[in-house]
N, C-alpha and C positions, 0 to 999 in steps of 0.2 A: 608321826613315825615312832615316840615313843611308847606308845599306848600298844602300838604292836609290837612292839620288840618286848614289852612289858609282857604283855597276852603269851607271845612266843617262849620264852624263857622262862616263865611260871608250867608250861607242860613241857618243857625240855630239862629242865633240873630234875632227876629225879633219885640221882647217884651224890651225895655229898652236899654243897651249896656253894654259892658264887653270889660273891654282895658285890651291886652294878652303881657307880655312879654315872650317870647320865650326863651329857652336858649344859641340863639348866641346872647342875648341883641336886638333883634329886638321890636318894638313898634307897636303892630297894635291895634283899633280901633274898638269894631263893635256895629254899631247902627243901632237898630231896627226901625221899620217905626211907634210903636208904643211906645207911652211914658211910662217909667218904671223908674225902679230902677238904679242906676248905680252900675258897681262892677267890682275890675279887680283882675287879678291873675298873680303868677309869675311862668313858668314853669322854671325849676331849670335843668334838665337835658334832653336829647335828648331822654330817658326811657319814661318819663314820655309822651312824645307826642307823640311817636308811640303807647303804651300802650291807650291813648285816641282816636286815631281811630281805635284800634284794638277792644277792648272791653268796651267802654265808664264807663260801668254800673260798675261797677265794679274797673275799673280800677282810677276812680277818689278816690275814697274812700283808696283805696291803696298809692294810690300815696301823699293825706293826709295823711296819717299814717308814710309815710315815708318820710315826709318830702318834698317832691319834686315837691308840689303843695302848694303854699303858698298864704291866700289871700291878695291884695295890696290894700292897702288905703281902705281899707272895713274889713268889719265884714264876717265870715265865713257865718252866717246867711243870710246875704245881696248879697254875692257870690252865695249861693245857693237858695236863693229864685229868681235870675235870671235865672240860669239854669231851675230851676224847672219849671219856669213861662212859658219856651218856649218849655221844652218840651212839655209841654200841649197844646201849640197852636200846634205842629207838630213833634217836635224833630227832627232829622237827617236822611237821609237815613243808615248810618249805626247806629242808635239806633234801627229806626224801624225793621231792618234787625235782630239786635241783642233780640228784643223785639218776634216778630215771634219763633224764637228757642226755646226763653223760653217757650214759648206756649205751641209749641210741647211738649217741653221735662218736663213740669212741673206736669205728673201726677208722672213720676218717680224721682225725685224731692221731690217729697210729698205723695212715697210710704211710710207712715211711720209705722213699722212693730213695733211688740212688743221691740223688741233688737233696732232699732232704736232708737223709741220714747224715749227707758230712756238713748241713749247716747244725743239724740237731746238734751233736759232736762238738761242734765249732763253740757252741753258743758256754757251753758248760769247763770242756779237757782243754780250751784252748785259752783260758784265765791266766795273767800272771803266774808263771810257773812259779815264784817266792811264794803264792799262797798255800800253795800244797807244803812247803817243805813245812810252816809254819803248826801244821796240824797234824801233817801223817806221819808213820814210823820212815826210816833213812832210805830205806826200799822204795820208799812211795808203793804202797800198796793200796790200793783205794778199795776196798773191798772187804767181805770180813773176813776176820781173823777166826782163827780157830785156838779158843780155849783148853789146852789139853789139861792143864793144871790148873790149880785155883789162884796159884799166886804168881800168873806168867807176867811178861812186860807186855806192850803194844807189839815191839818188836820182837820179842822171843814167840810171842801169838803167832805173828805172819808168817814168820819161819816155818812154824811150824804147818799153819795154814798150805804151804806150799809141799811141805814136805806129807801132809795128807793128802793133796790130791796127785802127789806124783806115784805117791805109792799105787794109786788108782790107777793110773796110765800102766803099772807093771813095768817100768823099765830097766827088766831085767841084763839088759848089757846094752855098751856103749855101741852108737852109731844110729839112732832109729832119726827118721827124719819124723819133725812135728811141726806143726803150725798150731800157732798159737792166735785164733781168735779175739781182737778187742784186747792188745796187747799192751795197752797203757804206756808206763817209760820203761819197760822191759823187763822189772824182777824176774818175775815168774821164767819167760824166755829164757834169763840171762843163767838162771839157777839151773833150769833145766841141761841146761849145754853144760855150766861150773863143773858142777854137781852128777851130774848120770852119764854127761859126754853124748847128751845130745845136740844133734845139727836142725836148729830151729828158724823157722822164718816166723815171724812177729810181723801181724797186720793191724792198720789201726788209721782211722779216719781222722785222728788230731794230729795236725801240723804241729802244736808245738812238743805232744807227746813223742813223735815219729824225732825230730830233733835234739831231744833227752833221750829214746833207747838209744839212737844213735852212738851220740856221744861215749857212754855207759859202755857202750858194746868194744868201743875202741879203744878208750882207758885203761878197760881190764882184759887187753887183749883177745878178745872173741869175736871180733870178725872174722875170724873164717869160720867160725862154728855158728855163729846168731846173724840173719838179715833180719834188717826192716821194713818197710815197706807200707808203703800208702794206700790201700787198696780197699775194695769192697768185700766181704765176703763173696757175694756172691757174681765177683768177677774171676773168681779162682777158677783153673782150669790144670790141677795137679793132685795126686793123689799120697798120701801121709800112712805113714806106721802109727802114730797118733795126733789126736789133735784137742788141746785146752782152749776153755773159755771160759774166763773167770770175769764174772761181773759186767758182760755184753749183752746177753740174751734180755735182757731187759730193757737194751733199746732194739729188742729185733721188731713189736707189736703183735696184734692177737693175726691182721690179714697176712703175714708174712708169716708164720710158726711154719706151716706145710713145706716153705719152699727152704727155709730154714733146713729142715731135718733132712728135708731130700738133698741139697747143696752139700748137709756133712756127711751124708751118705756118699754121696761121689768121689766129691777128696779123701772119702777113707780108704784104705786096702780093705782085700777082702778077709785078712787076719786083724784088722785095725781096731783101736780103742780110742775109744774120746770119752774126755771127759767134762760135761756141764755144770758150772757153778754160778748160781742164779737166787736173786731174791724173788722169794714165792709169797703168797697168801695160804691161810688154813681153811677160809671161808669161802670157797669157789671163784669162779670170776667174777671182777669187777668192773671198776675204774679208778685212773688217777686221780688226785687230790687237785682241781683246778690250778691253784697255786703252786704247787711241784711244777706240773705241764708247763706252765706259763712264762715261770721266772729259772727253776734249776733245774728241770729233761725234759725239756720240748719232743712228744712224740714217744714219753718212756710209759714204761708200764709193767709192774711185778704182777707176772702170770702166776694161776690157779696150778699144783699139779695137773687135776682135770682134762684142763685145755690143753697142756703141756703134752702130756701122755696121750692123748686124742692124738694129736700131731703129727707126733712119736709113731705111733700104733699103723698112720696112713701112710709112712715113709718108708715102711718096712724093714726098720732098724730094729734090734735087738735091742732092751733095759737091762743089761745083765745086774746093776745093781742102783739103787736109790737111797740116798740117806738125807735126813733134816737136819740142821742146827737150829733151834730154838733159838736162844738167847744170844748165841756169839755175837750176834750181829749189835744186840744193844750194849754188849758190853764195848765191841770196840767202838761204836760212836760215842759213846760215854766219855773215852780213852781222846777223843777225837774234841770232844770238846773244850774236856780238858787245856788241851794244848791251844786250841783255839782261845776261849779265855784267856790265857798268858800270856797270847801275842794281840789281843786285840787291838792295842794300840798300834804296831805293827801294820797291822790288817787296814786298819783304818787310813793309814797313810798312801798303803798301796791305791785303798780306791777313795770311800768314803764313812761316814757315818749310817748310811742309808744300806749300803752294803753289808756293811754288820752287821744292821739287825737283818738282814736278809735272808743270809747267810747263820745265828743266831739260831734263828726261827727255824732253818730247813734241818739243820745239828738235832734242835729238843727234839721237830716235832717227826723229826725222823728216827730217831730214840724210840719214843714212845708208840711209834706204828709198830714197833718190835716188843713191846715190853707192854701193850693194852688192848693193842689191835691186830692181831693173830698174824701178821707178818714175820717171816721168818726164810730162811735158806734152806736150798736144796742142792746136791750133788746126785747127779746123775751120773750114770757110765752107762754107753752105748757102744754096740757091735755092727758088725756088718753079718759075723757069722758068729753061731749058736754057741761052738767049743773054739774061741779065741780070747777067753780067758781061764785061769784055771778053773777045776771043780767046784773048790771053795774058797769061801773070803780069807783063808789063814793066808795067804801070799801077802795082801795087803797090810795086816799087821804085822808080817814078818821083812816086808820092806821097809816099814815105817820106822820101825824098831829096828833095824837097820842102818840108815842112813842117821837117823836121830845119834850115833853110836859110833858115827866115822867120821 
């Protein structure tokens, strides 16, 4: 096995280099023709190298977890943002081999049925609620942040984050009723009602999310303004002045997009605004990363605009407007790790050492899918009808600047 993982890796480095030791102590070398980063690693047992030309994708992430991929003389970061680098110039014959399959096999994959979605859900939002506090801004915002300045906080980001897409929903006076999509422990909801004096319902397939808006909502006196509520999307049978969804549509999958847009199309009025907040790709459609699927969003998947806008186009909704965040997104998980690092001993007590790097690994190498590998955010705003928002975009920076200001 080592003779092919040898073979494999002499035509896969071709960006930087990466010195491999092997676990009979061997030393090799591999240098790309083009200048990069340097990074090496230690494979620890004979598992771990067959295991990497068997299933690359997957199988690295594993073998960090268990210890048996260790990175040498380098940062886990710098390890992987060499791999990453080359995939992108080409990857391997058996990446690309393994990359095909997915293809095929990824609408079943991301069949994600009623009984699914809330085990998907389950598997990930419904972790020891201490772990989130331990990494996210006091909001618990799990999503990205919007950068408006160079020198914001994590928390002044989110703020602000919210206060961008509300300005997008237009909520020019108090009273509009919203629902709010994948409504996590309720910021967004909670701010929306604070803040513009909207009457919000918040949906959300984690039990233990649903019992944190909960709470949230009653503390700071908002239940009569904010519900929550356990439900499906696509169990709704109500119609909304607007509707948000931030950082859901990525576990809607690629078979589900159609019924998606027709669902928000229903609950919308027919003056209504909604507004989508979703990690995208640059590069068209894809697949997930085996190891994301596997261990942290069973069933999830960062759509192409493309496929998105196809969707869109069949549902007969209106795009009144579309914008990208580039980089926010690696800044706040940057911001994300940060905190993570600080508490890792914390972290550790909650579950275990295994968790960590788990967890560790999904931080960098979800970092660097934003910051190497054309991953990135998109805001949508959709209609029902053609003139239900104003002429031009000048409302939205005049809300924005606005509220920023009161």
């Amino acid at each position: 096995m080592k003779r092919i993982l040898d073979f494999v890796l002499r035509k896969f480095i071709q960006t930087g280099s990466l010195r491999v030791t092997f676990s009979d102590g061997t030393v090799r070398t591999y240098r790309g023709r083009k200048p990069g980063l340097e990074a090496g690693l230690q494979l620890l047992n004979k598992q771990a190298e067959r295991a990497l030309i068997i299933n690359s994708g997957l199988a690295f992430g594993e073998e960090y977890m268990a210890g048996s991929i260790v990175p040498d003389g380098c940062t886990l970061e710098t390890l992987l943002t060499v791999l990453m680098e080359n995939i992108n110039g080409h990857g391997h014959v058996f990446e690309e081999i393994e990359d095909r399959l997915r293809y095929v096999t990824r609408a079943w994959k991301t069949l994600n049925s009623l009984k699914k979605s809330r085990s998907n859900v389950a598997h990930h939002y419904d972790l020891n609620g201490t772990l989130y506090d331990l990494f996210l801004d006091k909001d618990r915002q799990y999503s990205c942040a919007y950068f408006a300045r160079e020198d914001m906080t994590l928390e002044e980001a989110q703020i602000a984050k919210k206060r961008h897409i509300a300005s997008k929903l237009n909520l020019d006076r108090p009273g509009f009723e919203v629902l709010d999509i994948g409504c996590g422990w309720g910021g967004m909801a909670l701010t929306l009602a604070k803040d513009y004096g909207a009457k919000v319902l918040g949906i959300t397939l984690s039990r233990e999310q649903l019992e944190v808006a909960r709470k949230r909502a009653k503390e700071e006196g908002l239940e009569g303004q904010v519900r929550f509520e356990l439900i499906d999307y696509r169990n709704l049978h109500q119609q909304f002045d607007r509707i948000v969804s931030v950082g859901m549509f990525e576990h809607v999958g690629p078979p589900q997009f159609e019924a998606f847009f027709k669902q928000l199309k229903a609950c919308l009025k027919p003056d209504g605004v909604a507004l989508i907040h979703s990690i995208g790709r640059m590069d068209g459609p894809g697949t997930t990363n085996p190891w994301i699927q596997k261990y942290i969003f069973p069933g999830g998947y960062s759509p192409a605009l493309s496929e998105t806008l196809a969707a869109i186009e069949r549902s007969g909704l209106w795009m009144t407007d579309c914008e990208v965040l580039r980089l926010h997104y690696a800044r706040t998980l940057a911001e994300w790790r940060k905190r993570f690092d600080a508490n890792r001993d914390k972290i550790r007590a909650l579950y275990d050492e295994r968790f960590v790097r788990m967890f560790e690994f999904y931080l960098v190498g979800a970092e660097l899918a934003f910051r190497v590998q054309g991953h990135m955010n998109f805001q949508l705003q959709l209609t029902r009808s053609i003139d239900a928002v104003p002429f031009t975009r000048d409302y939205m920076f005049e809300r924005e600047r606005e509220s920023a200001t009161s």
